[in-house]
C-alpha positions, 0 to 999 in steps of 0.5 A: 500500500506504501508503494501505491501512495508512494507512486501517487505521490510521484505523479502528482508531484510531476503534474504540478511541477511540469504541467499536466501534459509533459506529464503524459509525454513522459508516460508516453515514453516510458510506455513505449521504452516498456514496449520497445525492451519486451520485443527486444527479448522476443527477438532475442528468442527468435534469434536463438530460434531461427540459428538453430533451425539454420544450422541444422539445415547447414548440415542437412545441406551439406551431407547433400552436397557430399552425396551429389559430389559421389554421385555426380562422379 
């Protein structure tokens, strides 16, 4: 509860010391710099995703590739 009064606080203290609307701009900011760091760890995950998938297909590729090479002889 401390931190609920704590947090009300802090806003009312921004609406009085920059004006109502700076106030929003800045939890417009924060929003998006929230938004922004959950799809920087969602990439992250697709990365680490999509490196697997790549290298097993390198291997995949390349035992292809070496059969084709003893067959094409």
């Amino acid at each position: 509860m401390t931190l609920f009064y704590l947090l009300m606080l802090t806003i009312v203290a921004l609406v009085i010391y920059s004006g109502y609307d700076e106030t929003l701009n800045l939890v417009k900011y924060l929003d998006l710099q929230f938004k922004y760091t959950i799809l920087r760890v969602r990439m992250k995950f697709m990365e680490r995703t999509l490196r697997k998938k790549l290298l097993i297909d390198r291997a995949k590729f390349k035992e292809s590739f070496q059969e084709y090479i003893k067959n094409a002889d």
